[in-house]
CHARMM internal coordinates of N, CA and C (Angstrom, degrees):
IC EDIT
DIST 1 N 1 CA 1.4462
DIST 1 CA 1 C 1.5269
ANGL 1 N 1 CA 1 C 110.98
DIST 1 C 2 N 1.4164
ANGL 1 CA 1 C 2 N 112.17
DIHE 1 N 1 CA 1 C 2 N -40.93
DIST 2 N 2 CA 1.6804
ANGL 1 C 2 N 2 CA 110.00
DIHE 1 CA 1 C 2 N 2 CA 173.97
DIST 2 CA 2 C 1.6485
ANGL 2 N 2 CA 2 C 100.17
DIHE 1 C 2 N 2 CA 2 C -56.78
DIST 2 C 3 N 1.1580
ANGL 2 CA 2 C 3 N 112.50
DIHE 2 N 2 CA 2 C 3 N -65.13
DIST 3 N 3 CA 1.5280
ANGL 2 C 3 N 3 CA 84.13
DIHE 2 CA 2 C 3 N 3 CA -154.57
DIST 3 CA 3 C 1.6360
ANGL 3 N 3 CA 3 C 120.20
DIHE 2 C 3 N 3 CA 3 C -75.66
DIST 3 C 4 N 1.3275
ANGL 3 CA 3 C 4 N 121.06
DIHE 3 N 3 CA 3 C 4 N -0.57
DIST 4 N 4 CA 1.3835
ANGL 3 C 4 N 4 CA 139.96
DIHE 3 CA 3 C 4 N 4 CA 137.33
DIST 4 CA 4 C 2.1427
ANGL 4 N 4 CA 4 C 110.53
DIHE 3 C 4 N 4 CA 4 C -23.43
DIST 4 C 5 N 1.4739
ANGL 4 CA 4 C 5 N 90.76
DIHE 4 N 4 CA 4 C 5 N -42.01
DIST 5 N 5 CA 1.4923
ANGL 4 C 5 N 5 CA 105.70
DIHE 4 CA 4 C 5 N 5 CA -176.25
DIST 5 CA 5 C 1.7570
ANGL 5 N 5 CA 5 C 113.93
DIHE 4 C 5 N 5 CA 5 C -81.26
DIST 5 C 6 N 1.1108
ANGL 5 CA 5 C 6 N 105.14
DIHE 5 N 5 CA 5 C 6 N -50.55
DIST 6 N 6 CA 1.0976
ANGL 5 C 6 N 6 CA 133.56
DIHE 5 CA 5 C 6 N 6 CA 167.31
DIST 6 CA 6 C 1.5307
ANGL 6 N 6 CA 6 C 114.66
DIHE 5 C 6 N 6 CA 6 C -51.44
DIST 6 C 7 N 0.7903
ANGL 6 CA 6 C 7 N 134.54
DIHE 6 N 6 CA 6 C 7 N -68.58
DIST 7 N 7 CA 1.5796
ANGL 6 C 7 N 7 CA 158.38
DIHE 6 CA 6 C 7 N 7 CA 167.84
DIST 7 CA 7 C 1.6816
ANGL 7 N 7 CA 7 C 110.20
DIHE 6 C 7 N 7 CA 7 C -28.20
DIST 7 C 8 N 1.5604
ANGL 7 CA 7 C 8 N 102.53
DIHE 7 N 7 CA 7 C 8 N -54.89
DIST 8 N 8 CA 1.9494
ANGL 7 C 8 N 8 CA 130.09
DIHE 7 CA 7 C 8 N 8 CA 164.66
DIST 8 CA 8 C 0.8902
ANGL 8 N 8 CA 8 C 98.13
DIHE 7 C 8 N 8 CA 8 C -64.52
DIST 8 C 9 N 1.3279
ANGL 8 CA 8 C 9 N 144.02
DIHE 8 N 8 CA 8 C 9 N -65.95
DIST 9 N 9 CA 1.9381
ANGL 8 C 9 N 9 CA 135.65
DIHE 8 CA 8 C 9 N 9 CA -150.67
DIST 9 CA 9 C 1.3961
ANGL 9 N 9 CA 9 C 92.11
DIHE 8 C 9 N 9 CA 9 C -65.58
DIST 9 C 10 N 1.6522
ANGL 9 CA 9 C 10 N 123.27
DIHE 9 N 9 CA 9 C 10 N -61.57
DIST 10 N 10 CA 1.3737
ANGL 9 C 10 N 10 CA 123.49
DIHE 9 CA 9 C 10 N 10 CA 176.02
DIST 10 CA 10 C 1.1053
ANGL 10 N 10 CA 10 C 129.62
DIHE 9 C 10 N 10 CA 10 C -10.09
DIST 10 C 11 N 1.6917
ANGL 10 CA 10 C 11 N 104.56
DIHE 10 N 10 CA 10 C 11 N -51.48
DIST 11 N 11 CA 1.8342
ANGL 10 C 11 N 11 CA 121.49
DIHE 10 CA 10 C 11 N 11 CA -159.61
DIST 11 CA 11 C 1.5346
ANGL 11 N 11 CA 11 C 82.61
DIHE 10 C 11 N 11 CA 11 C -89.87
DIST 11 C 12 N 1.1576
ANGL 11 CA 11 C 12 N 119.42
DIHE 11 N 11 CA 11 C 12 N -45.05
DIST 12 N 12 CA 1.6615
ANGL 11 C 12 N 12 CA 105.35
DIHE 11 CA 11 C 12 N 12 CA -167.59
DIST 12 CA 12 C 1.4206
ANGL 12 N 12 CA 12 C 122.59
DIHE 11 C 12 N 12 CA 12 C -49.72
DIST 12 C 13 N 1.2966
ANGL 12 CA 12 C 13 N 95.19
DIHE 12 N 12 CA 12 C 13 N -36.62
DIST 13 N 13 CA 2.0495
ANGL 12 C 13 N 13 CA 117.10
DIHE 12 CA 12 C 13 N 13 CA -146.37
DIST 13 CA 13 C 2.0316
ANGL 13 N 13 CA 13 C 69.73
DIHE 12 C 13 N 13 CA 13 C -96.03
DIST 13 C 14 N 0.6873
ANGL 13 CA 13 C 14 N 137.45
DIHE 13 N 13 CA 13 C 14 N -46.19
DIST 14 N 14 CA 1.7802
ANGL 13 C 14 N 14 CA 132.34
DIHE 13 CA 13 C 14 N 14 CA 173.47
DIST 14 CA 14 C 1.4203
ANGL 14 N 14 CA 14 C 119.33
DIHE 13 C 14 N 14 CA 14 C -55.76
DIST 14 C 15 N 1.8002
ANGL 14 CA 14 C 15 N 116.37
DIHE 14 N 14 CA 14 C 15 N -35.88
DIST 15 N 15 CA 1.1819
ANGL 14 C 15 N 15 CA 122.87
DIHE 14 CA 14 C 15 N 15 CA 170.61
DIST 15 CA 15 C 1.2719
ANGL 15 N 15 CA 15 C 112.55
DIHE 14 C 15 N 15 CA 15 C -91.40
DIST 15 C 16 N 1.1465
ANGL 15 CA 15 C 16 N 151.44
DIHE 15 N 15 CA 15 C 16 N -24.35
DIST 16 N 16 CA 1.3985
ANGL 15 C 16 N 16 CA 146.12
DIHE 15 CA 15 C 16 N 16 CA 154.14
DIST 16 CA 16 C 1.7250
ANGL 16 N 16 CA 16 C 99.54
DIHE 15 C 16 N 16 CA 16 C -51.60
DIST 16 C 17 N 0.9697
ANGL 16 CA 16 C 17 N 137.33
DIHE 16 N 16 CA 16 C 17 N -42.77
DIST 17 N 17 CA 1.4550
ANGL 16 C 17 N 17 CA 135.94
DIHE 16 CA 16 C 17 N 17 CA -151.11
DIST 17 CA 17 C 1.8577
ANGL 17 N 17 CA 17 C 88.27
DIHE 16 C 17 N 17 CA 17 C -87.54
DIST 17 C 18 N 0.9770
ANGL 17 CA 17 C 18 N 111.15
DIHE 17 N 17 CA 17 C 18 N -47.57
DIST 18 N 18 CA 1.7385
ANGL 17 C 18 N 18 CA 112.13
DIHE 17 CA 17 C 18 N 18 CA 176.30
DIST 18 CA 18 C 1.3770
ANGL 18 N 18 CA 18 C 111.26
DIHE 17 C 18 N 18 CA 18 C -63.20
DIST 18 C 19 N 1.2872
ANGL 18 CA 18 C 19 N 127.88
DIHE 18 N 18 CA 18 C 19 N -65.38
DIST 19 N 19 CA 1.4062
ANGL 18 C 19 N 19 CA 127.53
DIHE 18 CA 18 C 19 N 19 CA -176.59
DIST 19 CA 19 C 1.4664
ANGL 19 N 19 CA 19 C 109.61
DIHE 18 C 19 N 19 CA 19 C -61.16
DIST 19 C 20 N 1.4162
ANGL 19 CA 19 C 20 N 113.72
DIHE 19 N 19 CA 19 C 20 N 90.29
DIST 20 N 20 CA 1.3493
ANGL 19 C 20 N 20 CA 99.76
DIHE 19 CA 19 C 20 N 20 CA 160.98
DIST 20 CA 20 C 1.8944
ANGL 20 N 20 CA 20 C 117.35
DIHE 19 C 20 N 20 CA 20 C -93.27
DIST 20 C 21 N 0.9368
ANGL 20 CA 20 C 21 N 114.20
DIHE 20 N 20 CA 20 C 21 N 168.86
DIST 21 N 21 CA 1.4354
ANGL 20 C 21 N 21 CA 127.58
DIHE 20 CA 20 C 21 N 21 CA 165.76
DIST 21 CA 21 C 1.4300
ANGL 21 N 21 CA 21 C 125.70
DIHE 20 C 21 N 21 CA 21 C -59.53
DIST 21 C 22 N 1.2818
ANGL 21 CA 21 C 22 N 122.56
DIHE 21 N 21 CA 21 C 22 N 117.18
DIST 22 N 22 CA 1.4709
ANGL 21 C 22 N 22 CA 120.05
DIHE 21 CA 21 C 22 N 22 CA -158.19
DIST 22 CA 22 C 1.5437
ANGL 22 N 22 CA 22 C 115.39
DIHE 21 C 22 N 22 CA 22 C -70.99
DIST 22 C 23 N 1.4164
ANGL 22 CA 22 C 23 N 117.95
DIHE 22 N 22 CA 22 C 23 N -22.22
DIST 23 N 23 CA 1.1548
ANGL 22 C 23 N 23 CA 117.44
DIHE 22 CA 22 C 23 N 23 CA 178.31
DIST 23 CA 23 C 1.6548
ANGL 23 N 23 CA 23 C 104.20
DIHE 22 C 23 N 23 CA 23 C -82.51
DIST 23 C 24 N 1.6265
ANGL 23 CA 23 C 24 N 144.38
DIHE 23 N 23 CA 23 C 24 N -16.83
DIST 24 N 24 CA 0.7901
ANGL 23 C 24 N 24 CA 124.51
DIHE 23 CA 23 C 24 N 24 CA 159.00
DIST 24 CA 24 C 1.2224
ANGL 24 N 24 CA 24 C 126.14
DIHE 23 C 24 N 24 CA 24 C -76.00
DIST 24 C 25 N 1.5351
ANGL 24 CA 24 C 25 N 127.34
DIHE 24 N 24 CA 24 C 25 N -14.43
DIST 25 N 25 CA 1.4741
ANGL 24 C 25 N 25 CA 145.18
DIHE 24 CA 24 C 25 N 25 CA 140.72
DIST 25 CA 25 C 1.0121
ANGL 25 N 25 CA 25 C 122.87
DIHE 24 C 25 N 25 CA 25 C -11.24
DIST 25 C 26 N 1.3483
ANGL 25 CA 25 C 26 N 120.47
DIHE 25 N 25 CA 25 C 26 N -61.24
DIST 26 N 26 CA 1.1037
ANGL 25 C 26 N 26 CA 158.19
DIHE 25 CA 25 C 26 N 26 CA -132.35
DIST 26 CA 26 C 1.9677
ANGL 26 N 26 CA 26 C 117.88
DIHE 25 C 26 N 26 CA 26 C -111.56
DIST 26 C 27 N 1.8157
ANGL 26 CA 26 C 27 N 94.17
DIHE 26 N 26 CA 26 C 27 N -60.87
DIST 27 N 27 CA 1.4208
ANGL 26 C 27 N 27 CA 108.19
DIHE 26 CA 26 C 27 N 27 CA 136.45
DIST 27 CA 27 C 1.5739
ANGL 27 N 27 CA 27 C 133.16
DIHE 26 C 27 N 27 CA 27 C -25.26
DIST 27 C 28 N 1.4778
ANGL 27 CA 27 C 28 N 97.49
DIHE 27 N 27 CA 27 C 28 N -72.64
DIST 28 N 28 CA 1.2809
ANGL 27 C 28 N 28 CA 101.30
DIHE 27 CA 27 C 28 N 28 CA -175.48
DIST 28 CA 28 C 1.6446
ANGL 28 N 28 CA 28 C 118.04
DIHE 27 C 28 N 28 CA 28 C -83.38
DIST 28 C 29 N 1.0792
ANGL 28 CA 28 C 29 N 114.33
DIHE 28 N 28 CA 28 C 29 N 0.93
DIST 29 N 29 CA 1.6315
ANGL 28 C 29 N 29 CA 129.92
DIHE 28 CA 28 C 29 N 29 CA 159.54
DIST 29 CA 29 C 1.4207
ANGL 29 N 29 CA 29 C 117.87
DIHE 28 C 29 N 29 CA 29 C -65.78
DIST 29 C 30 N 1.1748
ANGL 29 CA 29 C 30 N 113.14
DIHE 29 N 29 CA 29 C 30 N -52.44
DIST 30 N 30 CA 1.3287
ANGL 29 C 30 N 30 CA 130.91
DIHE 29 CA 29 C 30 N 30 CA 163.86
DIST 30 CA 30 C 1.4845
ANGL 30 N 30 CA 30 C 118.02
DIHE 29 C 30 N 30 CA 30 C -58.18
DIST 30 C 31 N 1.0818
ANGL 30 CA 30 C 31 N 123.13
DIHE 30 N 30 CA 30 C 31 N -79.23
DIST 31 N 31 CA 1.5413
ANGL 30 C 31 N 31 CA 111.13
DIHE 30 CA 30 C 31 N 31 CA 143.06
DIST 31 CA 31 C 1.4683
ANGL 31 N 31 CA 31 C 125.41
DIHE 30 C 31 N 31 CA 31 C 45.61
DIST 31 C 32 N 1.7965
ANGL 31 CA 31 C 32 N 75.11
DIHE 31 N 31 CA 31 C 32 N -102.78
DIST 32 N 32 CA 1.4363
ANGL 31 C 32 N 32 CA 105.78
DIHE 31 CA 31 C 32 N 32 CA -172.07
DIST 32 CA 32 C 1.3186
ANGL 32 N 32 CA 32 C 132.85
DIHE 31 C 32 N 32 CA 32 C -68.45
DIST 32 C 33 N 2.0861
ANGL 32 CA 32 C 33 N 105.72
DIHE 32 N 32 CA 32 C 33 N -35.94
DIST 33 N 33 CA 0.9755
ANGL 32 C 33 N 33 CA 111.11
DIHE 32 CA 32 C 33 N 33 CA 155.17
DIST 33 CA 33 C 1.6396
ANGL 33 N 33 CA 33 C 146.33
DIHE 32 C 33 N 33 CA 33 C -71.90
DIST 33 C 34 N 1.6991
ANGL 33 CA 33 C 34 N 107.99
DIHE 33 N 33 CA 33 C 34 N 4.83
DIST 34 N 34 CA 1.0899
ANGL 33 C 34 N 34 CA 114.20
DIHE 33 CA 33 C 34 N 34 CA -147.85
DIST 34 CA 34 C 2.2325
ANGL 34 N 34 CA 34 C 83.89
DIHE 33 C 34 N 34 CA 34 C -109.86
DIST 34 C 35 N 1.5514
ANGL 34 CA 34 C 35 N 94.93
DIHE 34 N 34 CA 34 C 35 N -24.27
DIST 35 N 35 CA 1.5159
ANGL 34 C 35 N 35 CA 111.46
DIHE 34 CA 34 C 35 N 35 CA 176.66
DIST 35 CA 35 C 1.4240
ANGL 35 N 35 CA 35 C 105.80
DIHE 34 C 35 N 35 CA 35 C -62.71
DIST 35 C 36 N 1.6893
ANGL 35 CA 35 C 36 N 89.50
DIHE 35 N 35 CA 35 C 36 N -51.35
DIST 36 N 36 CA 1.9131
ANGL 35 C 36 N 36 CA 94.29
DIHE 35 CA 35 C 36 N 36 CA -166.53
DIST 36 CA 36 C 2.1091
ANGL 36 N 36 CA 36 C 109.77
DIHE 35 C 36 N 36 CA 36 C -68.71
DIST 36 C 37 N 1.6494
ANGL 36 CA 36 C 37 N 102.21
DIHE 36 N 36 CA 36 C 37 N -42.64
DIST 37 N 37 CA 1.3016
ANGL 36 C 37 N 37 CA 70.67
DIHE 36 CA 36 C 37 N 37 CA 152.20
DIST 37 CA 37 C 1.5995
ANGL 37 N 37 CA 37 C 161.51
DIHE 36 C 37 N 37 CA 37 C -91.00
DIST 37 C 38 N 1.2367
ANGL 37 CA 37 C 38 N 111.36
DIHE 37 N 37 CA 37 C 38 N 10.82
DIST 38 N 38 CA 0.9866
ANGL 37 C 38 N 38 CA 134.20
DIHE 37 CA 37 C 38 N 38 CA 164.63
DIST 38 CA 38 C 1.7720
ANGL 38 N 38 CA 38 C 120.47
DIHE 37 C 38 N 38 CA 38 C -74.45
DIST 38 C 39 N 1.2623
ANGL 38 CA 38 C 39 N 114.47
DIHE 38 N 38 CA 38 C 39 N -17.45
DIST 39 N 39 CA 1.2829
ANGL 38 C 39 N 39 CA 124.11
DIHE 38 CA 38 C 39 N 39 CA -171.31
DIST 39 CA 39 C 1.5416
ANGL 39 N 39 CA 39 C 91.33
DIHE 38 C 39 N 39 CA 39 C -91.66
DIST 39 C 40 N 1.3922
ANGL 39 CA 39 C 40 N 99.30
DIHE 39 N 39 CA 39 C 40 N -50.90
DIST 40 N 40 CA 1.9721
ANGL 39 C 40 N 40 CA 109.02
DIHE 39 CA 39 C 40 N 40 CA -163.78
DIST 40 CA 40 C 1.6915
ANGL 40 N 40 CA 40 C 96.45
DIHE 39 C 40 N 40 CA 40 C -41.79
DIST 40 C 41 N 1.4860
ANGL 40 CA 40 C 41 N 97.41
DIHE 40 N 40 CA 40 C 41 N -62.27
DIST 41 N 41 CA 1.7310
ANGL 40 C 41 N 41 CA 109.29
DIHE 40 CA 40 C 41 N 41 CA -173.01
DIST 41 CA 41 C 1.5892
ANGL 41 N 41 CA 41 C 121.59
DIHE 40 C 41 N 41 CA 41 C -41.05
DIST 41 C 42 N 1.3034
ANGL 41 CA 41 C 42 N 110.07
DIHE 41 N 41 CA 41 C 42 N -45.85
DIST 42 N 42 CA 1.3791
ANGL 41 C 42 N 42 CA 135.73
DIHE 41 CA 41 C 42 N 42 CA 153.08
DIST 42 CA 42 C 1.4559
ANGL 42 N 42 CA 42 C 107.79
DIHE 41 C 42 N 42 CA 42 C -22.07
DIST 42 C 43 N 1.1961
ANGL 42 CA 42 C 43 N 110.38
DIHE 42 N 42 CA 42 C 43 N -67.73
DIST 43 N 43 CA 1.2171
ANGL 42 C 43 N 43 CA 125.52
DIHE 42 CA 42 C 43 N 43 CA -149.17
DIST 43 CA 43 C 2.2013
ANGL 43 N 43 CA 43 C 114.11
DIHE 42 C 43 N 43 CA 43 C -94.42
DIST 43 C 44 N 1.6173
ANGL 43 CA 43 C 44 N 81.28
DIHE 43 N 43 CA 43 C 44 N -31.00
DIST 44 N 44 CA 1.7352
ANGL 43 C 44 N 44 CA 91.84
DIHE 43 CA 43 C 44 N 44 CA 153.78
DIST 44 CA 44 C 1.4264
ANGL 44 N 44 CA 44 C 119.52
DIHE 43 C 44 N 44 CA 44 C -79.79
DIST 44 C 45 N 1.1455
ANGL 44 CA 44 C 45 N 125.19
DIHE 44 N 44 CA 44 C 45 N -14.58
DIST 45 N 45 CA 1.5895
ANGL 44 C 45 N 45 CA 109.00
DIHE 44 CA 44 C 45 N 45 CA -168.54
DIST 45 CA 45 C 2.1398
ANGL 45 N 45 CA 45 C 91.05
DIHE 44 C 45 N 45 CA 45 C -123.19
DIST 45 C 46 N 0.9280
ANGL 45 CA 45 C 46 N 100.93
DIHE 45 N 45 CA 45 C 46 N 15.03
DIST 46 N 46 CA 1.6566
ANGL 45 C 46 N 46 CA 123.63
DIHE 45 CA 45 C 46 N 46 CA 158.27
DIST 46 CA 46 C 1.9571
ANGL 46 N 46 CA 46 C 109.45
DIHE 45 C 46 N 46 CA 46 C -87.47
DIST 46 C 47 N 1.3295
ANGL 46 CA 46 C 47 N 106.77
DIHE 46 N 46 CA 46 C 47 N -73.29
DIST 47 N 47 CA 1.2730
ANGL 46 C 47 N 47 CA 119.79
DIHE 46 CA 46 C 47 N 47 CA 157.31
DIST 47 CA 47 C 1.4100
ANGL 47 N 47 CA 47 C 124.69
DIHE 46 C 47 N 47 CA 47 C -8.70
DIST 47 C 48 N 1.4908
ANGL 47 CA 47 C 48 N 80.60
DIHE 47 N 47 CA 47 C 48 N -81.65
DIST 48 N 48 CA 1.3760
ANGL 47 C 48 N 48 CA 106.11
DIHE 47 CA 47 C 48 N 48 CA -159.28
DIST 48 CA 48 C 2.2180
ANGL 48 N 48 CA 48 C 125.78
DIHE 47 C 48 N 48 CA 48 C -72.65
DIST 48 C 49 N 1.8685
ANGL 48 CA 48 C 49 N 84.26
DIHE 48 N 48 CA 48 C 49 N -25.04
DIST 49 N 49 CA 1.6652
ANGL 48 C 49 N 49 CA 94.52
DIHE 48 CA 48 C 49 N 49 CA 164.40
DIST 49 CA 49 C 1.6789
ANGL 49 N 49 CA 49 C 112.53
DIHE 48 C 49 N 49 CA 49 C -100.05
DIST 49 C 50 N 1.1690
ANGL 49 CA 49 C 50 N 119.46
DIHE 49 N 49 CA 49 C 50 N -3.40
DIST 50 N 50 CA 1.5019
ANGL 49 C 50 N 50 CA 116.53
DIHE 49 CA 49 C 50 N 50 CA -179.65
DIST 50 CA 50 C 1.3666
ANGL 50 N 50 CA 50 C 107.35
DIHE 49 C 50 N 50 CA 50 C -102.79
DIST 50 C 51 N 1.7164
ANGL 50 CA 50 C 51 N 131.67
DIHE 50 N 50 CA 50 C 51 N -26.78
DIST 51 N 51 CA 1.3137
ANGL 50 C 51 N 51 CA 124.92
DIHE 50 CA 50 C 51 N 51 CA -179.90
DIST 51 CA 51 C 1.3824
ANGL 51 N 51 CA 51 C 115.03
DIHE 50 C 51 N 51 CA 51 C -121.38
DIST 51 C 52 N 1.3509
ANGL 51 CA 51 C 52 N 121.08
DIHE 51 N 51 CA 51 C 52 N 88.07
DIST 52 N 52 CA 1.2689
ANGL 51 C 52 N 52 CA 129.41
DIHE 51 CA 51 C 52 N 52 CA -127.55
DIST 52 CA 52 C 1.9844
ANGL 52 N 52 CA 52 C 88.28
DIHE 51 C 52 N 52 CA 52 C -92.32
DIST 52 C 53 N 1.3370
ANGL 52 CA 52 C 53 N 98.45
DIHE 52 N 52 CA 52 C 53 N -37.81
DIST 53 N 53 CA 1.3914
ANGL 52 C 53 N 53 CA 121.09
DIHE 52 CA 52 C 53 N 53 CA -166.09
DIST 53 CA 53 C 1.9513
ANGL 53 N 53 CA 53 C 98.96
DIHE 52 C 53 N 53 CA 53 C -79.15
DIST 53 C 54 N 1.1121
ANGL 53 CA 53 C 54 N 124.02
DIHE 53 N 53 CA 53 C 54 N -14.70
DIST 54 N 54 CA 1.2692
ANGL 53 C 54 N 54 CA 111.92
DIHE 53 CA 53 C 54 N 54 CA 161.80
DIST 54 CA 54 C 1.8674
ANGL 54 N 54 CA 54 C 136.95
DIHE 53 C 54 N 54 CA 54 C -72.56
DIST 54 C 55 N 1.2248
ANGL 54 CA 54 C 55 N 100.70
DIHE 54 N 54 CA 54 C 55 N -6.11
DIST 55 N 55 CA 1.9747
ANGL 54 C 55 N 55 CA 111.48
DIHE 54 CA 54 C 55 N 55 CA -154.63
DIST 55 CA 55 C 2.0096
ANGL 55 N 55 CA 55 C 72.72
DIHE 54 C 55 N 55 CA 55 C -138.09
END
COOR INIT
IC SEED 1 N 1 CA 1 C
IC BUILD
């Protein structure tokens, strides 16, 4: 019967860890994309004044 107990908390403490909350989803979507474009830009106007002879 214990590990009957054991076995349930498992799936729980596994399903809390899966279900996250969509607005932190969502959050952290934003995030990332808001980094990545900011990096891209970075990295075009890096480009674009250091390799003059490419464009």
């Amino acid at each position: 019967m214990n590990s009957t107990i054991e076995i349930q908390k498992s799936i729980s403490t596994w399903d809390m860890m899966v279900h996250a909350p969509i607005k932190k989803v969502v959050k952290f979507g934003l995030i990332c994309t808001g980094l990545g474009v900011v990096m891209g830009i970075g990295l075009g106007v890096f480009i674009v004044t250091e390799m003059p002879g490419v464009l």
